[in-house]
N, C-alpha and C positions, 0 to 999 in steps of 0.2 A: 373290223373290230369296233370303230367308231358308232358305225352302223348299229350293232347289236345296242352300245350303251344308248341310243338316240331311242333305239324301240322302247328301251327298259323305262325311261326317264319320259317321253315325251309322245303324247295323243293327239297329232297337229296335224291338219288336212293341208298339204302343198299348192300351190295356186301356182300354174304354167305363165311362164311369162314369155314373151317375146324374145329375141335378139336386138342388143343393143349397137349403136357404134360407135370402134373402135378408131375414129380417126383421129392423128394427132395434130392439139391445135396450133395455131399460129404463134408466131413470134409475142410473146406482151402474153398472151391467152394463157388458160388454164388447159395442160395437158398431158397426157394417159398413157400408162403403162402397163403393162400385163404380164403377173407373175403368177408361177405355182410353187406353191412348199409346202405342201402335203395339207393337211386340215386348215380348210379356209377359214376358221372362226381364229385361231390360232394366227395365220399371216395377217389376218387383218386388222387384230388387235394389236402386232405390232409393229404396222405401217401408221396405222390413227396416230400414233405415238409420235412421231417422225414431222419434226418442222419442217414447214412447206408443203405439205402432202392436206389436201384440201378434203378430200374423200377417197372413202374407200368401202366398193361393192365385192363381197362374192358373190362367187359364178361358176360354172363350168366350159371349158373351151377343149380345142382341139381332137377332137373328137369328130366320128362321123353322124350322130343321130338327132333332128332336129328338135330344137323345143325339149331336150331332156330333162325329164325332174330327178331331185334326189335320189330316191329308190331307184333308175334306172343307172346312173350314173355310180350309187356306190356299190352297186352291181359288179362292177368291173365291164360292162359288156358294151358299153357303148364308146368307147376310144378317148371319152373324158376325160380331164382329169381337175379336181378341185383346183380354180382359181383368182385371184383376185384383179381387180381393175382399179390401179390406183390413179385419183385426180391430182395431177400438182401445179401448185405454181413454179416455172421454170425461171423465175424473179430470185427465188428463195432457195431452190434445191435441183440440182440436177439430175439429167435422167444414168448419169456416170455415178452420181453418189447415191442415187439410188437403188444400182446395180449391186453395189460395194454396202450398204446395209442390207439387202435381199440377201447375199453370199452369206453374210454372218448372221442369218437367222434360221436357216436349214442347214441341214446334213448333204453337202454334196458327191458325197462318197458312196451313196448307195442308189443303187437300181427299183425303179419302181416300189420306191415307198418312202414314208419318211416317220423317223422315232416307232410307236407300235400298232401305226395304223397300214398295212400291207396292200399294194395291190398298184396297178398301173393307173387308176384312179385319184392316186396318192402320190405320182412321180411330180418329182419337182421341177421346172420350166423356166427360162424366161422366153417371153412371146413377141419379136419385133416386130413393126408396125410401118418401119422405113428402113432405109440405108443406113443411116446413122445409129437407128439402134443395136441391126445386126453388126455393124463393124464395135461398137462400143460392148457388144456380150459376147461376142470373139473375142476380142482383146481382151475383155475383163478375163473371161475364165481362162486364157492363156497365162496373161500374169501370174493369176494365184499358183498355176501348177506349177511354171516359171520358181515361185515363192520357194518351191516346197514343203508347204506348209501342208500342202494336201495330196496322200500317195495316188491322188484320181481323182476323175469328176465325171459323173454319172448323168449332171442335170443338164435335159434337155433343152436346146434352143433351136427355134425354129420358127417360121415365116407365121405373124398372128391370124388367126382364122375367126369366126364368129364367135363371139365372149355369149353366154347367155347368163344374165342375172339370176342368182341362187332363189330359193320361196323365201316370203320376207320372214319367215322365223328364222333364218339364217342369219338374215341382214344383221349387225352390230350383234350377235349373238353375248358376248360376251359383257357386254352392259344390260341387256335384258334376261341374260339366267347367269349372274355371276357367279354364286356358288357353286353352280354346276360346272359352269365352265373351268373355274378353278380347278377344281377336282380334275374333270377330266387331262386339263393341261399338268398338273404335275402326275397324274396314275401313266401317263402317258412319256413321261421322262423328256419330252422336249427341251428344256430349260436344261438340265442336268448334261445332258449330251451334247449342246449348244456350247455351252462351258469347258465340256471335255476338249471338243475340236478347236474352240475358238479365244478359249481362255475367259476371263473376267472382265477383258479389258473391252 
């Protein structure tokens, strides 16, 4: 769906990038984490947001196809799926509070999609990197269900695999076409539904 609005809106030749890495850094360091929730322009406008969170690239990951670009990726066909790679300082914000604003920015109750972008391309994630991360996104989404706050949880986690940085017209989308991006972000009911499951607060 997204797909369609990007042809309608936008004449931009994609530039293949490499694989970046994923490792997290040391104790004092600046270090990364790796989430999916559906439209990466969308999670990373509001991870940017987020004190202590130093940067933040889209990407595609988990997946099996190397070097994927956009068109192949929102394809459905190559096992991607839109995600972002947030830098933080672990001084300021943890990778547990991290976890706990990710929850409360997608829909984790649905299977391969998120708000009215469709497809496994668009399944939500988070992607550990170590031991602590996988026992801390266990635990997190055990909690929530624990809560009952939420009659299920659909969103994937699982052992992180090669992140590849999105074409730079992705990058900060959302500062360089804001009114598009606007548009697309409420036609697309993210925020409203966000609300629904999650409240105001």
């Amino acid at each position: 769906m997204r797909h369609a609005f990007l042809l309608a809106l936008l004449f931009v030749v994609a530039t293949p990038v490499g694989a970046a890495d994923t490792a997290v850094g040391k104790p004092g360091e600046v270090r990364t984490a790796i989430f999916a929730g559906g439209c990466f322009w969308c999670i990373e406008a509001d991870f940017e947001k987020l004190p202590g969170v130093v940067a933040v690239e889209s990407g595609y990951t988990a997946g099996r196809t190397l070097n994927p670009t956009y068109e192949q990726v929102s394809s459905g066909s190559t096992g991607h799926t839109e995600a972002v790679r947030v830098s933080y300082d672990a001084r300021r914000i943890s990778y547990v509070q991290l976890l706990d604003f990710f929850w409360r920015h997608i829909d984790p109750t649905v299977r391969n999609r998120q708000f009215c972008d469709v497809g496994s391309q668009y399944r939500s994630g988070i992607y550990w990197q170590d031991d602590f991360e996988r026992k801390a996104a266990h635990s997190s989404r055990d909690a929530l269900l624990a809560s009952g706050k939420l009659p299920r949880i659909e969103t994937e986690i699982a052992a992180a695999s090669v992140f590849y940085p999105a074409e730079e017209y992705h990058q900060d989308y959302y500062r360089k076409n804001a009114v598009r991006y606007s548009y697309y972000r409420l036609s697309c009911g993210r925020d409203a539904r966000i609300r629904q499951i999650w409240g105001d607060g």
